[in-house]
N, CA, C, O and CB atoms as a CASP TS submission, in Angstrom:
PFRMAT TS
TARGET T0000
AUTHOR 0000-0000-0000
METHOD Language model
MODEL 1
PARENT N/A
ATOM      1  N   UNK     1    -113.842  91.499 -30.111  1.00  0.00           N
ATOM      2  CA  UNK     1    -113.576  92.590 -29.205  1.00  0.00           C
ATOM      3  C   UNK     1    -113.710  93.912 -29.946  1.00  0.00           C
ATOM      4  O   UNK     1    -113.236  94.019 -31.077  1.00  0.00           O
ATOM      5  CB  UNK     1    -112.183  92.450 -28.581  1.00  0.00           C
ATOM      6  N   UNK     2    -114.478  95.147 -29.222  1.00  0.00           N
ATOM      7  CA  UNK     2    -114.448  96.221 -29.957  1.00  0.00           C
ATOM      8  C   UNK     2    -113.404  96.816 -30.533  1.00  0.00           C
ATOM      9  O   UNK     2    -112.832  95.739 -30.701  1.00  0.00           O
ATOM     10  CB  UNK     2    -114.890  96.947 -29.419  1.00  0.00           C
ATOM     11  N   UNK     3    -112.698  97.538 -30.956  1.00  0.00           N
ATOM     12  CA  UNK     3    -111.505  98.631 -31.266  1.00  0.00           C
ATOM     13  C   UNK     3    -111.910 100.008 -30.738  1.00  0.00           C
ATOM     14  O   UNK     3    -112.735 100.890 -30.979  1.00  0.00           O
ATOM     15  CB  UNK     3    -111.193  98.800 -32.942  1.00  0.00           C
ATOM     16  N   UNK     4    -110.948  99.752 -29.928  1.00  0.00           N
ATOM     17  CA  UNK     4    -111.115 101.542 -29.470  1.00  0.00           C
ATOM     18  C   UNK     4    -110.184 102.037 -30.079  1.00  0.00           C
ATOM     19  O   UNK     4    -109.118 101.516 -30.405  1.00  0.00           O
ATOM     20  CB  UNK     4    -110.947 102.101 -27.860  1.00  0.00           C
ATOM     21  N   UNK     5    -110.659 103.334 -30.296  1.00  0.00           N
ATOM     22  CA  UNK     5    -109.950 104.262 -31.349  1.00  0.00           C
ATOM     23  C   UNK     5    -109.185 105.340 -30.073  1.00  0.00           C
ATOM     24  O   UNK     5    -109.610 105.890 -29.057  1.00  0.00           O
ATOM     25  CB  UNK     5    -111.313 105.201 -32.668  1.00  0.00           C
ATOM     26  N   UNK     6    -108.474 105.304 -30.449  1.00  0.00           N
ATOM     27  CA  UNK     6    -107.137 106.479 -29.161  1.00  0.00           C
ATOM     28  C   UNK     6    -107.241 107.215 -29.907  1.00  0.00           C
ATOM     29  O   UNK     6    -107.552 106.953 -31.069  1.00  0.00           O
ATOM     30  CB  UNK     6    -105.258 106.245 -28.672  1.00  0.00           C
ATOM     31  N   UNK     7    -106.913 108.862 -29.273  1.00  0.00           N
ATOM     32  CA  UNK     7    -106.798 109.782 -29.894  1.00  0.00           C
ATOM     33  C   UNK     7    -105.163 110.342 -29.599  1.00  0.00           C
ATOM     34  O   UNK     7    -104.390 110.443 -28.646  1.00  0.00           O
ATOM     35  CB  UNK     7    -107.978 110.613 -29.567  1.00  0.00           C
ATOM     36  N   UNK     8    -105.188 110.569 -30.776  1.00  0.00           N
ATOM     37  CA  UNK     8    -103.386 111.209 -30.981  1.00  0.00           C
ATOM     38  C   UNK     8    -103.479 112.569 -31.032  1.00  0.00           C
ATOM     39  O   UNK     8    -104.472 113.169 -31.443  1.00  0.00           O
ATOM     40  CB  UNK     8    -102.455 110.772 -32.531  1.00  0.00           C
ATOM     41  N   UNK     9    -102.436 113.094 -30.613  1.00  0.00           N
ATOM     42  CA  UNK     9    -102.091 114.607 -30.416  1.00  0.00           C
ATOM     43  C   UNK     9    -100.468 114.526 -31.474  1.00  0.00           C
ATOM     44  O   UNK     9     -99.712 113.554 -31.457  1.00  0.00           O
ATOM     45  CB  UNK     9    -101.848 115.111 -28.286  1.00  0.00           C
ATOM     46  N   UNK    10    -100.222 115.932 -32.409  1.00  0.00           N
ATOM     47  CA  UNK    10     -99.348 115.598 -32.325  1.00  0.00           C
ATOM     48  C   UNK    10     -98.753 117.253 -32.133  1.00  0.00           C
ATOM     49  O   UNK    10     -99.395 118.302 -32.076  1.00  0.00           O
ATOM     50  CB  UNK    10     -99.053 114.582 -33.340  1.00  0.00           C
ATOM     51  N   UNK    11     -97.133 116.983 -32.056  1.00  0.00           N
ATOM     52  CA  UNK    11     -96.797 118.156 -31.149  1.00  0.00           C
ATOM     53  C   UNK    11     -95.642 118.565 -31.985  1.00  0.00           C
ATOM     54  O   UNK    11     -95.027 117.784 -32.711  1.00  0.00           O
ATOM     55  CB  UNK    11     -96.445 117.829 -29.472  1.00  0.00           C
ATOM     56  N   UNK    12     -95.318 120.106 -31.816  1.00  0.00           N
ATOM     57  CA  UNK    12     -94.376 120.397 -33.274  1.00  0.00           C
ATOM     58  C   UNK    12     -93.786 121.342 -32.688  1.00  0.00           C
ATOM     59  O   UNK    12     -94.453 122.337 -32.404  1.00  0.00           O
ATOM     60  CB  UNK    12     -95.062 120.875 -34.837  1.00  0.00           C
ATOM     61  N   UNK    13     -91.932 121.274 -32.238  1.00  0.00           N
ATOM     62  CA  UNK    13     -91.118 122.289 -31.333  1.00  0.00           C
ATOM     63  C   UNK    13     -91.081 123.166 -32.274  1.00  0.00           C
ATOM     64  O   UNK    13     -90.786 122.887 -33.436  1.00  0.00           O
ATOM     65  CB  UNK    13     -89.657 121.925 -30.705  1.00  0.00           C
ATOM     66  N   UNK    14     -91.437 124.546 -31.780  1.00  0.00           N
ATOM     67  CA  UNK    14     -91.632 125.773 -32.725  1.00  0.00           C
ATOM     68  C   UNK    14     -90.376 127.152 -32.229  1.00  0.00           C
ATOM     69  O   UNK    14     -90.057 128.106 -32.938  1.00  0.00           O
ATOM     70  CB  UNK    14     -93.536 126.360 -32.476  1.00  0.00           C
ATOM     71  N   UNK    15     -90.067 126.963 -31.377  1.00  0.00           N
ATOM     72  CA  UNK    15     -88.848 127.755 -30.849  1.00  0.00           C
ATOM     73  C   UNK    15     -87.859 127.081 -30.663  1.00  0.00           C
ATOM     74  O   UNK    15     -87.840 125.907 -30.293  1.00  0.00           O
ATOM     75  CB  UNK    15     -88.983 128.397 -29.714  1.00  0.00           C
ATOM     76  N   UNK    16     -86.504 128.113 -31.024  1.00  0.00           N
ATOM     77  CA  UNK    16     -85.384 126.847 -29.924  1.00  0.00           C
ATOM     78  C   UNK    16     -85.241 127.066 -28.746  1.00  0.00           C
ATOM     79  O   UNK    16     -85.341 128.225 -28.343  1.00  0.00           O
ATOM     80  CB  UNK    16     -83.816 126.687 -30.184  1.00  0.00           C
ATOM     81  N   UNK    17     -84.936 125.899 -27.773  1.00  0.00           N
ATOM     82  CA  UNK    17     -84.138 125.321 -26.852  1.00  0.00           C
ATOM     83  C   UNK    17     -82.857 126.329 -26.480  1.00  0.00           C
ATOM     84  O   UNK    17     -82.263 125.957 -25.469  1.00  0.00           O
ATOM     85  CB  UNK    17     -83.711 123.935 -27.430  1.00  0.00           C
ATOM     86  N   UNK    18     -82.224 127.752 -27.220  1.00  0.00           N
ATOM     87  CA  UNK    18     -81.592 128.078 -26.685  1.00  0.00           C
ATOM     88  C   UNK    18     -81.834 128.875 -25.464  1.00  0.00           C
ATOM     89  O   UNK    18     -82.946 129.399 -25.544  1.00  0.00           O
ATOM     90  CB  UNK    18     -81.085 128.357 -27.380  1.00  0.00           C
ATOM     91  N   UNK    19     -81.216 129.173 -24.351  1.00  0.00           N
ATOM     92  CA  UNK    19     -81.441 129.839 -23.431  1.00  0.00           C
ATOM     93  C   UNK    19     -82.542 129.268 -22.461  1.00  0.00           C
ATOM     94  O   UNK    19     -82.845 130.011 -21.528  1.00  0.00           O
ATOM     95  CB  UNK    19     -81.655 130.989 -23.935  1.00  0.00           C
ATOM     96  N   UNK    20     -82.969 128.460 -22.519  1.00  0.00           N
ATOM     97  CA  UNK    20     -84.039 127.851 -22.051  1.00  0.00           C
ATOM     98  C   UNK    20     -83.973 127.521 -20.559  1.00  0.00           C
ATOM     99  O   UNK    20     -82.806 127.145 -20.458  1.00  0.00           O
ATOM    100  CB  UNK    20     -84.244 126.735 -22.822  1.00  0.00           C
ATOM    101  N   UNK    21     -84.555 127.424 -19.244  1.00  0.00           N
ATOM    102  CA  UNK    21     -84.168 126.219 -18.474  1.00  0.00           C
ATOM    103  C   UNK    21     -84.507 124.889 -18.641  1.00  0.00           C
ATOM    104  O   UNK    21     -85.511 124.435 -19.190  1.00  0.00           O
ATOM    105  CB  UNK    21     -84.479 126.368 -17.410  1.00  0.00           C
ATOM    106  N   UNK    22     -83.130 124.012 -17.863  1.00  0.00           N
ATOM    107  CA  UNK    22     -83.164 122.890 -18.163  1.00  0.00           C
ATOM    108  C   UNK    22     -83.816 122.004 -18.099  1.00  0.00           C
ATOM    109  O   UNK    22     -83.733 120.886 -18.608  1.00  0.00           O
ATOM    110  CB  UNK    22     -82.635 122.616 -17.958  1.00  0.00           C
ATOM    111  N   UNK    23     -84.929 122.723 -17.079  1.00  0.00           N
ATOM    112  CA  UNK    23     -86.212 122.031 -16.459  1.00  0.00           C
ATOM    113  C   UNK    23     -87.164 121.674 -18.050  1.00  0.00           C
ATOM    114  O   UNK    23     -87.851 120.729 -18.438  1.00  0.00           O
ATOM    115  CB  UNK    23     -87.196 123.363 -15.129  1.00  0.00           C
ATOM    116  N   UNK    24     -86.804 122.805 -18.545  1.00  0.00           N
ATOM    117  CA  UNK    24     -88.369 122.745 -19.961  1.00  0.00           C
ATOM    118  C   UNK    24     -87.299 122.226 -20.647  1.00  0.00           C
ATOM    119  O   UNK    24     -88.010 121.510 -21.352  1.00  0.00           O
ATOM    120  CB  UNK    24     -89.433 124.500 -20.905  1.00  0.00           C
ATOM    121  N   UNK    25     -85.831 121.903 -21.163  1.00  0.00           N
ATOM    122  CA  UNK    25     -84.848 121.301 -21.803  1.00  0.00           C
ATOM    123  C   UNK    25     -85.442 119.886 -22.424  1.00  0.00           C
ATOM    124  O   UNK    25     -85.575 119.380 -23.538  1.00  0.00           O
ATOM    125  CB  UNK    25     -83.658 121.147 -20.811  1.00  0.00           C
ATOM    126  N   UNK    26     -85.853 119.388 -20.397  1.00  0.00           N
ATOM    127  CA  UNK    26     -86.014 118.095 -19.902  1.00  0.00           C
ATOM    128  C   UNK    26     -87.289 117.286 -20.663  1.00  0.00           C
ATOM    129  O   UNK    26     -87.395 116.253 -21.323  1.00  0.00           O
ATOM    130  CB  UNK    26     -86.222 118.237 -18.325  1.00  0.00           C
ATOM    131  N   UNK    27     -88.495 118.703 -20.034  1.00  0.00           N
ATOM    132  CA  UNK    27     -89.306 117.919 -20.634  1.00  0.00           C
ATOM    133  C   UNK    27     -90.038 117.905 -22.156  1.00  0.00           C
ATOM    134  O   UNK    27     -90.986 117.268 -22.614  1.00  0.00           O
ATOM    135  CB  UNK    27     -90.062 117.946 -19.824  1.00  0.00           C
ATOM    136  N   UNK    28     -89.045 119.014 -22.760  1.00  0.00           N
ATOM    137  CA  UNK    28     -89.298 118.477 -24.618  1.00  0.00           C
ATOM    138  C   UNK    28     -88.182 117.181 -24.866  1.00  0.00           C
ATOM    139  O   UNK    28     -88.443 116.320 -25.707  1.00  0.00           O
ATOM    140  CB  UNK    28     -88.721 120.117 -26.080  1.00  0.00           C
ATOM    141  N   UNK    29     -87.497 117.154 -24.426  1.00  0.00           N
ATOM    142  CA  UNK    29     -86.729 115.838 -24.652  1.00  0.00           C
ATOM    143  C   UNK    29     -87.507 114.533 -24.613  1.00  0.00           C
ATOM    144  O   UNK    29     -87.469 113.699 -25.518  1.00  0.00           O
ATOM    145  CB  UNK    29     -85.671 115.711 -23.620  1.00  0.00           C
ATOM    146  N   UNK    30     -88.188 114.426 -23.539  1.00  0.00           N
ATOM    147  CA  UNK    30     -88.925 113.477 -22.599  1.00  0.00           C
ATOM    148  C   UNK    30     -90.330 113.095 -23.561  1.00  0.00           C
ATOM    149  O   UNK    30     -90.868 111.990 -23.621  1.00  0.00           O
ATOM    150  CB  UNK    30     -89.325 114.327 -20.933  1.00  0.00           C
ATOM    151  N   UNK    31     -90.782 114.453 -24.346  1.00  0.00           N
ATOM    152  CA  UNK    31     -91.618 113.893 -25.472  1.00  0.00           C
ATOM    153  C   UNK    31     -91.252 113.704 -26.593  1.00  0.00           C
ATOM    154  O   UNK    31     -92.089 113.518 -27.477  1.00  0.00           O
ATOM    155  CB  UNK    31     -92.533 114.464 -25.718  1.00  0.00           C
ATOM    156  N   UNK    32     -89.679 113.699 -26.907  1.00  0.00           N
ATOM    157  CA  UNK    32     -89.041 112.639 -28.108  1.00  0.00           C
ATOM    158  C   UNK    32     -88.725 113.857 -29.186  1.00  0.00           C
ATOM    159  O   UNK    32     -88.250 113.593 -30.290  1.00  0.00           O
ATOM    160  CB  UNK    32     -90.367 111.198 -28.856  1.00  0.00           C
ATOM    161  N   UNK    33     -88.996 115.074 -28.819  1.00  0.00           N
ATOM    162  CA  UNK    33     -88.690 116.266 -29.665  1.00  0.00           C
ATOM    163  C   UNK    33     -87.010 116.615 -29.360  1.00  0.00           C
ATOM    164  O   UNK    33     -86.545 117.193 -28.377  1.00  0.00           O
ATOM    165  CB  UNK    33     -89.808 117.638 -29.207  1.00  0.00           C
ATOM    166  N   UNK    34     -86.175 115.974 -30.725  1.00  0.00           N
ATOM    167  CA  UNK    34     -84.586 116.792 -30.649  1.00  0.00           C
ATOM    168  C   UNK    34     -84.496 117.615 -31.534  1.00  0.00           C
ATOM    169  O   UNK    34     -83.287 117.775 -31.700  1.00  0.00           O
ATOM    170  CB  UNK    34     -83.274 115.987 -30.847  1.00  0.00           C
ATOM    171  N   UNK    35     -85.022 118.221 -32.190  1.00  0.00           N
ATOM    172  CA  UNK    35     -84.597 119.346 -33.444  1.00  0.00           C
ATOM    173  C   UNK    35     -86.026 120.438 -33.731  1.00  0.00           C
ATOM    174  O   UNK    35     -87.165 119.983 -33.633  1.00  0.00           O
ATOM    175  CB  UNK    35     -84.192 118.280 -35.208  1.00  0.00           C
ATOM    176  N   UNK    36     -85.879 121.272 -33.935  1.00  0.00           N
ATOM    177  CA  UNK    36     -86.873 122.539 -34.433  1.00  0.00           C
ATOM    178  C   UNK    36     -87.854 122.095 -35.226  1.00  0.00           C
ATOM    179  O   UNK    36     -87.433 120.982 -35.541  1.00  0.00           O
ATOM    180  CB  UNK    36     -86.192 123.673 -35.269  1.00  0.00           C
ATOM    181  N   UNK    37     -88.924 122.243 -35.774  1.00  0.00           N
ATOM    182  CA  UNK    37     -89.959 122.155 -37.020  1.00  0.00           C
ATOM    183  C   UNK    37     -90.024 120.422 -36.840  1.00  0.00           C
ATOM    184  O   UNK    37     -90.356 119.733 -37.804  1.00  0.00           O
ATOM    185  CB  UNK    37     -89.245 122.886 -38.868  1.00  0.00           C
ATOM    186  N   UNK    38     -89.686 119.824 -35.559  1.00  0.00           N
ATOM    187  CA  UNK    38     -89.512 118.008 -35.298  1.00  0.00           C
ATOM    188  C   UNK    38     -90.931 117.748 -34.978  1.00  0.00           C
ATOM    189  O   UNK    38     -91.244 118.090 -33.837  1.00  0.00           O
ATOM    190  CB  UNK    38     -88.346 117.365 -33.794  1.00  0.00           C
ATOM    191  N   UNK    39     -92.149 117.073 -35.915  1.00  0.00           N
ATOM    192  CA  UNK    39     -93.453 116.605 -34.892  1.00  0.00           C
ATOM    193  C   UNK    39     -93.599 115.351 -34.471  1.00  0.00           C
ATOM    194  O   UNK    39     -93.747 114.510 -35.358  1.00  0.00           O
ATOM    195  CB  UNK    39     -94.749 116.785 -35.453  1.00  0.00           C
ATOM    196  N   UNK    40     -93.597 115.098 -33.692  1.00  0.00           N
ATOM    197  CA  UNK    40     -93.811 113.936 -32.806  1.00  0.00           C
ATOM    198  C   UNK    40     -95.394 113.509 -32.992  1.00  0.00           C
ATOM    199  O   UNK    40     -96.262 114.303 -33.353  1.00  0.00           O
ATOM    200  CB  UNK    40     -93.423 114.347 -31.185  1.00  0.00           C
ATOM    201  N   UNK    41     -95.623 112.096 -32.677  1.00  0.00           N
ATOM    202  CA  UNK    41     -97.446 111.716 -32.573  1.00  0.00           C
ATOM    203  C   UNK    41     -97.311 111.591 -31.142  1.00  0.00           C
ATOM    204  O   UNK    41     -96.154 111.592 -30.722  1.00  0.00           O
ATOM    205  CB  UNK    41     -98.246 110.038 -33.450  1.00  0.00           C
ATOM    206  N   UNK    42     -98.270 111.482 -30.287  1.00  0.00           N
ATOM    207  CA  UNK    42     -98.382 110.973 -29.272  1.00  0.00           C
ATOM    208  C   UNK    42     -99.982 110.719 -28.959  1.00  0.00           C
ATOM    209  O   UNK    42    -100.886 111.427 -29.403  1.00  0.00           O
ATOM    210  CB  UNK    42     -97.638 111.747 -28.407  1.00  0.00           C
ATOM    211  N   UNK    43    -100.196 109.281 -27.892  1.00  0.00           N
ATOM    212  CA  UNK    43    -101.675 109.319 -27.583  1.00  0.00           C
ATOM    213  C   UNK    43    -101.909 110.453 -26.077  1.00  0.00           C
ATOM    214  O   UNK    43    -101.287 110.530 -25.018  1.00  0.00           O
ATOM    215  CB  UNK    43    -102.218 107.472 -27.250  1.00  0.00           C
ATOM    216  N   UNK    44    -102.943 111.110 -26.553  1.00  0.00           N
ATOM    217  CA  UNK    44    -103.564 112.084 -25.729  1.00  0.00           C
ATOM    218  C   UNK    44    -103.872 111.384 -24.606  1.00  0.00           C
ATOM    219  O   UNK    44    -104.833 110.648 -24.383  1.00  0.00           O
ATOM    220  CB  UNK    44    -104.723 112.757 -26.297  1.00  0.00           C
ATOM    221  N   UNK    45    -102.585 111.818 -23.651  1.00  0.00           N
ATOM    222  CA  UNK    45    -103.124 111.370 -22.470  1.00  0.00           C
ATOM    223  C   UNK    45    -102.852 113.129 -21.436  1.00  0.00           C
ATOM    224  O   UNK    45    -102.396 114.211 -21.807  1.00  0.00           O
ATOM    225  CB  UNK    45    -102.096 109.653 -21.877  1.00  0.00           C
ATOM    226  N   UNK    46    -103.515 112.546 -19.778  1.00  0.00           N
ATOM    227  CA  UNK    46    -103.133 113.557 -19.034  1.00  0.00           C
ATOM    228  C   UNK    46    -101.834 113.973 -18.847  1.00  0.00           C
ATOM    229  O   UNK    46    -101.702 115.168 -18.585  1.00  0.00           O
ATOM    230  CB  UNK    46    -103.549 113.385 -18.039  1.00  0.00           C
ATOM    231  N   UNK    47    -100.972 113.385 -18.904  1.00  0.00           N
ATOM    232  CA  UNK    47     -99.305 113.380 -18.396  1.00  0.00           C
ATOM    233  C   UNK    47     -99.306 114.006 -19.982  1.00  0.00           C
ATOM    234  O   UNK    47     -99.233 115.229 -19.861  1.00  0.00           O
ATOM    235  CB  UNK    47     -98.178 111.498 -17.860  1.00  0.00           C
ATOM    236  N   UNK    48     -99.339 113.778 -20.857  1.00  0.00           N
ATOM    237  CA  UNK    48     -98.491 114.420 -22.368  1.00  0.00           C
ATOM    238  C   UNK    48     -99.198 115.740 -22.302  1.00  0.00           C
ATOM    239  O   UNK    48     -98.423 116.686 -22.445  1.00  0.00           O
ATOM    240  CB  UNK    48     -98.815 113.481 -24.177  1.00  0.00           C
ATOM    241  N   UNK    49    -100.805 116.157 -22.076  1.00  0.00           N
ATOM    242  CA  UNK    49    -100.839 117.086 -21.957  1.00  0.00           C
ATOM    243  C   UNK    49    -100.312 117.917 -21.023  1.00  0.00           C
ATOM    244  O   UNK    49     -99.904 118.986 -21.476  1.00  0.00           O
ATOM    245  CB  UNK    49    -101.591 117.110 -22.092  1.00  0.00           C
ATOM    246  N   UNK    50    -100.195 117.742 -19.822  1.00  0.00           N
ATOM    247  CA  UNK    50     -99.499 118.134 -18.908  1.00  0.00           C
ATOM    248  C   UNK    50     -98.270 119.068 -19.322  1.00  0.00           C
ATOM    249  O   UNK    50     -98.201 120.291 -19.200  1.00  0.00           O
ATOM    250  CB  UNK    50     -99.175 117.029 -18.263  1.00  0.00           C
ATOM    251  N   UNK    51     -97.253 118.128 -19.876  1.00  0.00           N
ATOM    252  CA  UNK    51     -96.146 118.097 -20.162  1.00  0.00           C
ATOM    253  C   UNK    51     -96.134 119.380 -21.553  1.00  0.00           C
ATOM    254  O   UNK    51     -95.170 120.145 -21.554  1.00  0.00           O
ATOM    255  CB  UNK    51     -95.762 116.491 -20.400  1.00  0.00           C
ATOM    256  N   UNK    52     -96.827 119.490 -22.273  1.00  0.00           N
ATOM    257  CA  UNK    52     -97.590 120.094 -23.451  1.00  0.00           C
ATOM    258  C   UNK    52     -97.512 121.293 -22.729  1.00  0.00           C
ATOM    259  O   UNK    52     -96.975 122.262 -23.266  1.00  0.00           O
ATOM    260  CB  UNK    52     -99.143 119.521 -23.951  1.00  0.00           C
ATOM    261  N   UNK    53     -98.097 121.403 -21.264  1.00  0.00           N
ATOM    262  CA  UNK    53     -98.635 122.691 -20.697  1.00  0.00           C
ATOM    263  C   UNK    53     -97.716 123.539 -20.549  1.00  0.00           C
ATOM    264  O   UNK    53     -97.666 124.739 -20.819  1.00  0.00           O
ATOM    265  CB  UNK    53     -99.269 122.614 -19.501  1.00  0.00           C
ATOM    266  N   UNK    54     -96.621 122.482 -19.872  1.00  0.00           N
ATOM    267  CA  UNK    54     -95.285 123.325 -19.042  1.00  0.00           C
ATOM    268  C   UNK    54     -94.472 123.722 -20.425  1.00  0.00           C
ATOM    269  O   UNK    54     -93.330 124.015 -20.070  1.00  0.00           O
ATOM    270  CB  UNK    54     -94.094 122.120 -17.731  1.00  0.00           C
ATOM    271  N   UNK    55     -94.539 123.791 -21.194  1.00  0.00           N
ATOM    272  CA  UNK    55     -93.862 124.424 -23.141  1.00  0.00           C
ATOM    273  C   UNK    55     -94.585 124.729 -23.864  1.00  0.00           C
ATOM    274  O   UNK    55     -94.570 124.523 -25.078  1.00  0.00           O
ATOM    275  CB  UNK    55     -93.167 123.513 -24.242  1.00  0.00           C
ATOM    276  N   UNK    56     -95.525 125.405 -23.090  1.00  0.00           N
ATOM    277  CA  UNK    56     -96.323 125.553 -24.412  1.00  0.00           C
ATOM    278  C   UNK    56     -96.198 126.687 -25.333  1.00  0.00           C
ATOM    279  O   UNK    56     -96.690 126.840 -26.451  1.00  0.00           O
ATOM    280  CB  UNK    56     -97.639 125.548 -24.128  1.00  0.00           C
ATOM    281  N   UNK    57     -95.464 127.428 -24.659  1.00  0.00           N
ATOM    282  CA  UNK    57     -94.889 128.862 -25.498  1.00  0.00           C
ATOM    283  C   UNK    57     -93.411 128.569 -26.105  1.00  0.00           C
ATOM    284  O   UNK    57     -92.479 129.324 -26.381  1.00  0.00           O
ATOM    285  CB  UNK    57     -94.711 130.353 -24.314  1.00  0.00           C
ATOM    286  N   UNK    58     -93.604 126.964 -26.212  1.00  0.00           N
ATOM    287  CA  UNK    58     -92.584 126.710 -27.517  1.00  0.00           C
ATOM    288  C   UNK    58     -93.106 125.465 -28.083  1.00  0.00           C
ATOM    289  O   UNK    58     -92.161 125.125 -28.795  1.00  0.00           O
ATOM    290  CB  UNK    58     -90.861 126.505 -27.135  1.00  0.00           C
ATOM    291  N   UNK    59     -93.836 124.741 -28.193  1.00  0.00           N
ATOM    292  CA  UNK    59     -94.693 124.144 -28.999  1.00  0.00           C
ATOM    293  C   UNK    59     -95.709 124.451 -29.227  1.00  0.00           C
ATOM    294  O   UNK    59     -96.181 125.356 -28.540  1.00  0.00           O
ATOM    295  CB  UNK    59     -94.855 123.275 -28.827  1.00  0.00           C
ATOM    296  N   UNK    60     -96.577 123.814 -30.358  1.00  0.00           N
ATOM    297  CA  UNK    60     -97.635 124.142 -31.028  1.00  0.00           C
ATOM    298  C   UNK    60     -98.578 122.495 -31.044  1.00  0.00           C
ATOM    299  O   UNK    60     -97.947 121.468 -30.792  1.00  0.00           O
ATOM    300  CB  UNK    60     -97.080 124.860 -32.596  1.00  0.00           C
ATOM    301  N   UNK    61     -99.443 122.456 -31.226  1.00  0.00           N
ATOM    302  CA  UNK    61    -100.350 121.184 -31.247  1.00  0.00           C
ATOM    303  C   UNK    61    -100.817 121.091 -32.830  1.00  0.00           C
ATOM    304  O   UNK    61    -101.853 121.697 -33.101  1.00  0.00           O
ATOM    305  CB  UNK    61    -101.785 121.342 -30.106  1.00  0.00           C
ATOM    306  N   UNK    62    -100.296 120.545 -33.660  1.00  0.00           N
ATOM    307  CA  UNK    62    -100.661 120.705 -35.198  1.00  0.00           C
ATOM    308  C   UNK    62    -101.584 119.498 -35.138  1.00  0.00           C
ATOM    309  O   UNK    62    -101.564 118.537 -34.369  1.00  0.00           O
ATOM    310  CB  UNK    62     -99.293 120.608 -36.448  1.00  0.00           C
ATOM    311  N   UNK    63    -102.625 119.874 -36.429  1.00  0.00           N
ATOM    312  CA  UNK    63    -103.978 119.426 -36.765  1.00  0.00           C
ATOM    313  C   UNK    63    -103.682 118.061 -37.561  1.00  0.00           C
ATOM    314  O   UNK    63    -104.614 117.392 -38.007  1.00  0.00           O
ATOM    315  CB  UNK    63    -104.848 120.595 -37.678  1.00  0.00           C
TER
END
């Protein structure tokens, strides 16, 4: 069987969470980010980017 190769994104909370709504609280939680300078891997899908979209002026997508 071939190997498909997935592509990973990974994602790095660059602001805090204070003052925030709970709505964007929700969904950095939801991608496994609990602490500041925290990077997570994830496979690049539509929903993670999505989710990427709605924070994105507090995460960063590191190389």
């Amino acid at each position: 069987m071939a190997d498909k190769k997935t592509n990973t994104v990974k994602i790095k909370l660059v602001k805090s969470l204070i003052g925030t709504p709970e709505a964007q609280r929700k969904v950095v939680r939801a991608l496994g980010i609990t602490k500041r300078n925290q990077v997570v891997e994830h496979n690049e899908s539509a929903t993670i980017m999505g989710m990427v979209r709605k924070v994105s002026h507090l995460v960063e997508i590191v190389k």
